[in-house]
C-alpha positions as CSV (number, residue, x, y, z in Angstrom):
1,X,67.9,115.7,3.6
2,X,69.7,114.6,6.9
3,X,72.4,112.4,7.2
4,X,71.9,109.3,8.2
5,X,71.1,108.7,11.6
6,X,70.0,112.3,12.2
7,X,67.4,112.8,14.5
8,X,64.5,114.8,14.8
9,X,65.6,115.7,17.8
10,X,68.8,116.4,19.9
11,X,69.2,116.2,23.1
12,X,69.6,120.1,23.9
13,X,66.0,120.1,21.9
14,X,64.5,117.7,23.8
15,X,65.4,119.8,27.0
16,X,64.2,123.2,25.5
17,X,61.0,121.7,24.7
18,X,60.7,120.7,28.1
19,X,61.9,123.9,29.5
20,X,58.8,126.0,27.7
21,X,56.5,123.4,28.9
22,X,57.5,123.4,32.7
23,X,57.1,127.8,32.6
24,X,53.9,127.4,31.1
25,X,52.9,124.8,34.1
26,X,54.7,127.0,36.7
27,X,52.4,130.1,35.5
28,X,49.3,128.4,35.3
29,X,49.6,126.8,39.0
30,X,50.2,130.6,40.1
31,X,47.9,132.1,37.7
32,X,44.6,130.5,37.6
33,X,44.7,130.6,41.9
34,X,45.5,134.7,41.3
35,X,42.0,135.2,38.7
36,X,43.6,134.9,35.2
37,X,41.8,132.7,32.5
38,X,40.8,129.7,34.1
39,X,41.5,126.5,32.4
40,X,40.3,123.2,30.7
41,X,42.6,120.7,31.6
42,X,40.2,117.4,32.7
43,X,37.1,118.9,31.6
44,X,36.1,121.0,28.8
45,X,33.9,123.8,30.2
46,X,32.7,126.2,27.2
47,X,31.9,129.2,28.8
48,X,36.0,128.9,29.7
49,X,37.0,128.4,26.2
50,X,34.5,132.0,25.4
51,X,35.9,133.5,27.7
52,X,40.1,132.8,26.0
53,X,38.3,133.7,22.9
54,X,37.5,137.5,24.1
55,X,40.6,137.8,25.5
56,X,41.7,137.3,22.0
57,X,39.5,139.2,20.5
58,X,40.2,142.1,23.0
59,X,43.8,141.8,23.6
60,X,45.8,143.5,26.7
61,X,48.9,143.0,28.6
62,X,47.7,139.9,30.7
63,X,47.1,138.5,27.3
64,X,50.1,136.0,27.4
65,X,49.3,135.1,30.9
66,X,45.7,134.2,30.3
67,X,46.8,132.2,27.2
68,X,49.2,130.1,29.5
69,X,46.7,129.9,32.6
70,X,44.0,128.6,29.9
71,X,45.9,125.8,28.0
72,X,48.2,124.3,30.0
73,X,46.9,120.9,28.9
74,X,48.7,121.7,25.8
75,X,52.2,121.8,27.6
76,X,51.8,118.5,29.4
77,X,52.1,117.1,25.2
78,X,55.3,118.3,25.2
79,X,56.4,116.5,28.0
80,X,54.9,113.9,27.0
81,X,55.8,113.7,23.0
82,X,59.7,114.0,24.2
83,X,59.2,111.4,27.0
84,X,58.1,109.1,23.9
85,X,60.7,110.0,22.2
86,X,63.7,110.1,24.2
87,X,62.4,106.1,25.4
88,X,62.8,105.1,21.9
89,X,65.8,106.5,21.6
90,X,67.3,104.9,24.9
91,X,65.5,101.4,24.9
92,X,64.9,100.8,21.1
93,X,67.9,102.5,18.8
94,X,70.8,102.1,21.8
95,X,73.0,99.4,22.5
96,X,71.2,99.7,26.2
97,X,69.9,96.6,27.4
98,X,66.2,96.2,28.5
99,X,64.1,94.1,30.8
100,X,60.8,95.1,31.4
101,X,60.2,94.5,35.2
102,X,63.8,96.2,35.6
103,X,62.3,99.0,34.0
104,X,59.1,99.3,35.6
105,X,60.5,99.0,38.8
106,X,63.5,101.3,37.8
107,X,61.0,103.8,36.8
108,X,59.0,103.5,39.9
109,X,61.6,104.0,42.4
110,X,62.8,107.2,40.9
111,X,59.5,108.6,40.7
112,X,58.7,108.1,44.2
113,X,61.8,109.3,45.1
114,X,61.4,112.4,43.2
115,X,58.1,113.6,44.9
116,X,58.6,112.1,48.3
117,X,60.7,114.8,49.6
118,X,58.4,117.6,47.9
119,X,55.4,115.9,49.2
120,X,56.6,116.0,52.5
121,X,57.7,119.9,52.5
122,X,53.9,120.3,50.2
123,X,52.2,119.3,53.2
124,X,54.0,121.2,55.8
125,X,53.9,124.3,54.0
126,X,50.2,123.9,53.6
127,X,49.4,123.3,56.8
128,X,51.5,126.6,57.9
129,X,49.7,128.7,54.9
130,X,46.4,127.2,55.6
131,X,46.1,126.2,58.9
132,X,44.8,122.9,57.6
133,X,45.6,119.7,57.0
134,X,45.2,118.7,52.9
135,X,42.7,116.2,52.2
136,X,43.2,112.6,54.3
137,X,46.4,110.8,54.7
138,X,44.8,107.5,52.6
139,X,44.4,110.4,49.8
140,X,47.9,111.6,49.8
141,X,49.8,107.9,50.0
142,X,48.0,106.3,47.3
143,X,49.1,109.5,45.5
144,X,53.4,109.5,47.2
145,X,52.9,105.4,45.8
146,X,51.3,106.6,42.5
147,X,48.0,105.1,42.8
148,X,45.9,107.8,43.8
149,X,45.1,108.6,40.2
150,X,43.2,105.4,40.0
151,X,40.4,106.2,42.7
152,X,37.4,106.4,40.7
153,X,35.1,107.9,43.2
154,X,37.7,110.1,44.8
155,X,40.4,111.6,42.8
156,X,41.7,114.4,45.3
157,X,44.4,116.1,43.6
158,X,44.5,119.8,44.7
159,X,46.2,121.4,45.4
160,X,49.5,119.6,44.3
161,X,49.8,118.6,40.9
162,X,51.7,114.7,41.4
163,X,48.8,113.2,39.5
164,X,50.9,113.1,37.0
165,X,53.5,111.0,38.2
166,X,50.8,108.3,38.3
167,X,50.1,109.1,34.8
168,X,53.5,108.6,33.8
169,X,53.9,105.2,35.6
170,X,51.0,104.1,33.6
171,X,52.7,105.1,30.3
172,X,55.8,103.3,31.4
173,X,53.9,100.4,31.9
174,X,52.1,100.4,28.4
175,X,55.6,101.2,27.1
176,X,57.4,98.3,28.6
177,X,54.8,95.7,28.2
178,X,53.1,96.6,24.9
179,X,55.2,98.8,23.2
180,X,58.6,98.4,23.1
181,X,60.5,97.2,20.1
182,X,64.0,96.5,18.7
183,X,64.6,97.5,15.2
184,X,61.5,95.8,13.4
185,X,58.4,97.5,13.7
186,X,56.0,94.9,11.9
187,X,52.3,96.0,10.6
188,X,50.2,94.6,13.4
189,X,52.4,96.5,15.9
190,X,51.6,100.0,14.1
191,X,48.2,99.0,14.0
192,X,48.1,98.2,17.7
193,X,50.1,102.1,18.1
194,X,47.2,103.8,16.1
195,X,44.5,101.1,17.8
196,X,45.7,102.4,21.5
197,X,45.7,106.4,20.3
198,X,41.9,106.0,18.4
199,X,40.3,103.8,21.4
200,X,41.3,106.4,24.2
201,X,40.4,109.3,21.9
202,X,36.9,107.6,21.5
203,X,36.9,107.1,24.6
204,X,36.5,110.5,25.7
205,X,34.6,111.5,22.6
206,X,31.6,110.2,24.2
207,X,31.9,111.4,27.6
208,X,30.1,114.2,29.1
209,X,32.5,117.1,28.4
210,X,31.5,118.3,31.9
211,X,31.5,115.0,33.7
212,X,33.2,113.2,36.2
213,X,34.1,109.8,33.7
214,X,36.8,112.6,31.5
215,X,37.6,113.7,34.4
216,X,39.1,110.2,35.7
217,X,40.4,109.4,32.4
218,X,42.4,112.6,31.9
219,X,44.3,112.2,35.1
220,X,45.0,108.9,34.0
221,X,46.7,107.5,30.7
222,X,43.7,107.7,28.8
223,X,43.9,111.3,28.6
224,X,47.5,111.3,27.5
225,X,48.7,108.4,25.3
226,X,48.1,110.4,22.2
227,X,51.2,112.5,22.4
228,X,53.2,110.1,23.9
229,X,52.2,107.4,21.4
230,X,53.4,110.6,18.9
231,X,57.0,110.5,20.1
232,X,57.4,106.9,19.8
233,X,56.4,107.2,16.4
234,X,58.2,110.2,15.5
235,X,61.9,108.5,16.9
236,X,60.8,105.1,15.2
237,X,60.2,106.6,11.2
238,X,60.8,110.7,10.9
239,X,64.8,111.3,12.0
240,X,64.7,111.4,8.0
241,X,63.3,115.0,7.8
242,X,65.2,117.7,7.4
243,X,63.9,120.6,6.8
244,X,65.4,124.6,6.6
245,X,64.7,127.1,9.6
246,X,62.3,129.1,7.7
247,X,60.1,125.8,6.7
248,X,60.0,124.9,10.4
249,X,59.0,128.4,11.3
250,X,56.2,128.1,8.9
251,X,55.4,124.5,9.7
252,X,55.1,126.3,13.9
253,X,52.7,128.6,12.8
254,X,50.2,126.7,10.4
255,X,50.6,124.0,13.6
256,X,50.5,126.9,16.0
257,X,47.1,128.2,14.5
258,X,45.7,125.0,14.5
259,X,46.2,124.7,18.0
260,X,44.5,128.0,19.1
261,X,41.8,127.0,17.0
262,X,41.2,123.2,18.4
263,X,41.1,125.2,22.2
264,X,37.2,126.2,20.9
265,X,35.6,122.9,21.1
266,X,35.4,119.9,23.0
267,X,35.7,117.0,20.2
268,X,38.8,119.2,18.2
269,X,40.0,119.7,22.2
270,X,40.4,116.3,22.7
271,X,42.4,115.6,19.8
272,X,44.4,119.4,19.9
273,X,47.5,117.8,21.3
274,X,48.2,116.5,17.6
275,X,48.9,120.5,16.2
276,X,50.3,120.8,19.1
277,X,53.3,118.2,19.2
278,X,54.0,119.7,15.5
279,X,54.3,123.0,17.2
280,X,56.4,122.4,20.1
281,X,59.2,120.7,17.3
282,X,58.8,122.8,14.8
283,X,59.0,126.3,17.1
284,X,62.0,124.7,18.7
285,X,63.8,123.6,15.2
286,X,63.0,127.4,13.5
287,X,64.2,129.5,16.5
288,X,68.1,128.9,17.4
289,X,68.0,131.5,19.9
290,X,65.8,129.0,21.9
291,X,69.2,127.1,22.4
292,X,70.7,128.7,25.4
293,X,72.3,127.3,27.6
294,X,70.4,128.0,30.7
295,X,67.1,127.5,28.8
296,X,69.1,123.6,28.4
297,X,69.6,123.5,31.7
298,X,66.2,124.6,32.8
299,X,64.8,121.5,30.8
300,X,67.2,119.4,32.4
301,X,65.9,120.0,35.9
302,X,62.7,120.2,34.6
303,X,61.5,117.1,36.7
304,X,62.4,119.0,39.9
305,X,61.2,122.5,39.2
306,X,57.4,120.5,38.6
307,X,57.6,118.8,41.7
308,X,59.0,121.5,43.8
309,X,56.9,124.5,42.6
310,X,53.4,124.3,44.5
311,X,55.7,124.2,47.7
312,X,56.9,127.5,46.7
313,X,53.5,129.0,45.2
314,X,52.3,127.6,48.7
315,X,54.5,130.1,50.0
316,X,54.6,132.8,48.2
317,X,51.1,133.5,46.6
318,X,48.8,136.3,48.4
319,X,52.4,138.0,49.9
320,X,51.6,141.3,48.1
321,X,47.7,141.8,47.3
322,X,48.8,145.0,44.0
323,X,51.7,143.6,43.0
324,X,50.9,140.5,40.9
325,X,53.9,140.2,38.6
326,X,56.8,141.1,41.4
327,X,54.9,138.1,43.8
328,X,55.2,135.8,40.0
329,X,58.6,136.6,39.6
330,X,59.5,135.9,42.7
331,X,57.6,132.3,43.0
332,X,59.5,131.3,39.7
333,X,63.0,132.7,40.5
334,X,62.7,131.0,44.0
335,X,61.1,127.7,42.6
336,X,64.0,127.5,39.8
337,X,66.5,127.5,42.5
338,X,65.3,124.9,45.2
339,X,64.5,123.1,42.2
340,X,68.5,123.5,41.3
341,X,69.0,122.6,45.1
342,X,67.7,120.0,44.7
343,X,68.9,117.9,41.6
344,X,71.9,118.4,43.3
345,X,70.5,116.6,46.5
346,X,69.2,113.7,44.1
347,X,72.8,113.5,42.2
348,X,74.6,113.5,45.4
349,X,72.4,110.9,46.7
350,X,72.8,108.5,43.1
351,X,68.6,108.4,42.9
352,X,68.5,110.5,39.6
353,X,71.6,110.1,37.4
């Protein structure tokens, strides 16, 4: 058993997590706009999820690429499960003072400031790729202000993907007002944990796999509270477990296969983010080698890389019409280093500390 105090998660595996997640949302922003496997991210479209399955069944070389292009819903749990998790750990188990509105507001402010910039260069390098302007300008403040998510009759996302910035705020919200704790974790407050996960799960359940009503509710918390309800729950009763590299390795694939398997159907779909948050600790507590250091450090500007990579793709995609996997490698070598740019711009500056 652990020690003490041990948690379930460092710090270092809280960033590789989110390093995996951001390269699979970098290669499905490149990949499903170059013809790989598209995707089911708001809606579940079954001829989509057929079309993964013969891939699978009839494996190749783009095999890995399709799998990423096609479930990338699956790595915005992982950012979400250690978001959870790492506010627990901060607000809840830290000598760190907290007031709500000073936390929403804190929140707010550096999530603005982290897409304004991007947002700003997003447009402009549109409108030079293009020849167009994106959408209206209402469209795109209500987004820069984290609003736009909330537009029930026009949701106009594409082709940037600082929905979920809005998202977020939302969960911060919940968090601060409803969910955060110090110490005692009474019965009626579980209850009101599972209450939040099984109402937004039912939710969609009864949605029109195909319509427009999951469509709004997965660009907003509805869509998302599951994992990030996970976290909390996994920093608040499991930094217990302890368990040996070889039992984690089993636990990622039993999880892993699980999560492959929900991708098949909408109503095991919905609730596939549940393997998955299994598989993203467990694969990260069996392999060691995960632990580099500049796999770290990629987590740890993980924030910057998301919102500075459709600037890049923007750029980049369509340069060479054969050469697929040189134009990829460029987009994420040169995305990785503005993103580096610029957390050192929002250091210098004191907005992200």
């Amino acid at each position: 058993m652990a020690k003490p105090g041990t948690p379930l998660l460092t710090r270092d595996e809280g960033l590789i997590i989110k390093a995996l997640c951001i390269i699979i949302v970098m290669l499905h922003n490149y990949l499903h706009l170059r013809g790989f496997a598209a995707e089911n991210e708001f809606q579940f479209f079954q001829e989509r999820s057929d079309a993964m399955w013969q891939m699978l069944l009839h494996p190749n070389l783009d095999l890995p690429l399709n799998f990423a292009s096609h479930a990338v819903t699956y790595a915005l749990v992982g950012f979400l499960f250690v978001s959870g998790y790492g506010l627990v750990k901060k607000y809840e188990q830290s000598p760190v003072s907290f007031s709500r509105w000073r936390f929403i507001g804190l929140h707010y402010i550096k999530l603005v400031s982290l897409v304004l910039l991007p947002m700003i260069l997003a447009f402009v390098a549109f409108w030079f790729v293009r020849d167009y302007w994106p959408l209206n300008w209402r469209d795109r403040l209500a987004e820069l202000l984290l609003l736009g998510n909330l537009h029930y009759k026009n949701i106009s996302i594409y082709p940037f993907v600082y929905w979920y910035l809005g998202m977020a705020m939302q969960l911060y919200l919940i968090y601060a007002l409803l969910l955060h704790r110090r110490q005692s974790y009474p019965w009626w407050h579980q209850l009101l944990l599972l209450a939040l996960v099984a109402g937004c799960g039912i939710a969609q359940m009864i949605c029109v796999p195909t319509g427009y009503t999951i469509y709004f509710l997965r660009v907003n918390f509805v869509g998302y509270v599951g994992p990030f309800v996970a976290g909390i729950l996994a920093a608040r009763h499991l930094d217990h477990i302890s368990l040996k590299p070889w039992q984690w390795g089993l636990m990622a694939l039993v999880s892993g296969i699980i999560m492959v398997w929900s991708l098949w159907n909408f109503y095991t779909w919905l609730w596939g983010w549940l393997p998955t948050a299994v598989f993203v600790v467990s694969l990260v507590k069996a392999c060691r080698f995960l632990q580099w250091r500049p796999i770290v450090w990629l987590g740890s500007v993980s924030a910057m890389v998301y919102v500075i990579h459709p600037i890049v793709r923007e750029l980049v995609i369509g340069f060479t019409h054969h050469h697929i996997r040189l134009e990829l490698l460029v987009y994420l070598v040169v995305s990785v280093l503005f993103a580096a740019g610029y957390a050192w711009l929002l250091r210098h500056i004191k907005v992200h500390r």
